[in-house]
LUMDO-640003 format. One line per 10 residues: number of its first residue (from 1); their letters; for each residue x, y, z of C-alpha. Coordinates in steps of 0.02 Angstrom, whole numbers, plus 32768, in hexadecimal, padded with zeros to 4 digits. Example, Ala and Ser with C-alpha at 12.3 -4.5 7.8 and 13.67 -1.06 7.14 Angstrom:
1 = as = 8267/7F1F/8186  82AC/7FCB/8165 $
//
This chain:
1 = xxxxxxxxxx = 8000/8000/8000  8051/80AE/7FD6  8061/811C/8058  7FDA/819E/8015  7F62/8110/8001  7F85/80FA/80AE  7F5E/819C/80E3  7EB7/81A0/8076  7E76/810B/80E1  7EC1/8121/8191 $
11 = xxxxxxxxxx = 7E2C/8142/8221  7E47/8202/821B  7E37/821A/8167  7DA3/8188/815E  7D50/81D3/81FC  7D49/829E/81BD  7CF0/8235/8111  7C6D/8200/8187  7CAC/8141/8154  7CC0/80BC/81D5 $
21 = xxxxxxxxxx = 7D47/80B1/8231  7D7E/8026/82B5  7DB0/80AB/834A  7D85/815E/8367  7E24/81B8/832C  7E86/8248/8389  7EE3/82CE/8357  7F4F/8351/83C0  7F38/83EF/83C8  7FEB/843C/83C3 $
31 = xxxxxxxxxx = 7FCD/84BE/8447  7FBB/8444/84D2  8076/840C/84A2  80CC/84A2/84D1  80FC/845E/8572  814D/83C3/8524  81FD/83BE/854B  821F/8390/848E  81B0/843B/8448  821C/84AF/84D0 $
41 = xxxxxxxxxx = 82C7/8456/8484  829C/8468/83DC  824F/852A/83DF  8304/8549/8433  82CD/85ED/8483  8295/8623/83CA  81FD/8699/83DA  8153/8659/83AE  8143/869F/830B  81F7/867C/82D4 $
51 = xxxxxxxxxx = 81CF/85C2/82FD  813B/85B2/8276  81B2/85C0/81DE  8239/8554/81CB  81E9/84D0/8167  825D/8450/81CF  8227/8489/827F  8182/849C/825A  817D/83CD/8217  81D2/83A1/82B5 $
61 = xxxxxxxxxx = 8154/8409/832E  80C8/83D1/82CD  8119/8312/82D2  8138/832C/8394  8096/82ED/83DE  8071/8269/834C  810F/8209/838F  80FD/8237/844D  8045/81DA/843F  802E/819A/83A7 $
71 = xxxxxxxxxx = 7F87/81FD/837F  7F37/81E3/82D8  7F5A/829C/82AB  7FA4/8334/82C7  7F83/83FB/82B4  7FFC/8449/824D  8064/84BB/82A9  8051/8574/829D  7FFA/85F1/82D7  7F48/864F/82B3 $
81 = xxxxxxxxxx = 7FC1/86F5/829F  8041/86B9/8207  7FC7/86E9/817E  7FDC/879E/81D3  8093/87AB/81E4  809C/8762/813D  8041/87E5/80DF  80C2/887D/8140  8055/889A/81D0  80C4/88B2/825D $
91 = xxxxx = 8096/883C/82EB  80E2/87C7/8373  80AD/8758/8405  80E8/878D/84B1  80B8/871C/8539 $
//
């Protein structure tokens, strides 16, 4: 089986199709992973925003939980204020 035919029929993908499925699926939600000592290691201190654009970091954030507990999905990481910052807007996250 290739691996996209894989992905077509896995429980997440069958389940949002409204098609049987053998388990109720899961998915993470990557904001309740930023207190995962893996997520602080990889951000290394990088600000919030600076973190959603290396294509690498964000595969390995978005990975993170997926490998942690083996969920049937997870949220790609970014954040709802890229799309601003992207367009010139000046912006940033403070905490």
């Amino acid at each position: 089986m290739s691996s996209e035919s894989s992905v077509v029929d896995s429980p997440f993908v069958r389940a949002c199709h409204g098609k049987a499925v053998p388990y109720t699926p899961v998915w993470f939600m990557r904001q309740a992973g930023r207190s995962l000592p893996e997520y602080l290691k990889a951000r290394g201190g990088l600000p919030m925003l600076e973190s959603c654009t290396p294509p690498e970091l964000v595969t390995e954030i978005t990975l993170q939980p997926d490998r942690r507990y083996n969920v049937d999905a997870a949220i790609f990481y970014s954040d709802i204020v890229v799309p601003v910052k992207a367009i010139g807007i000046d912006v940033d996250i403070s905490l």
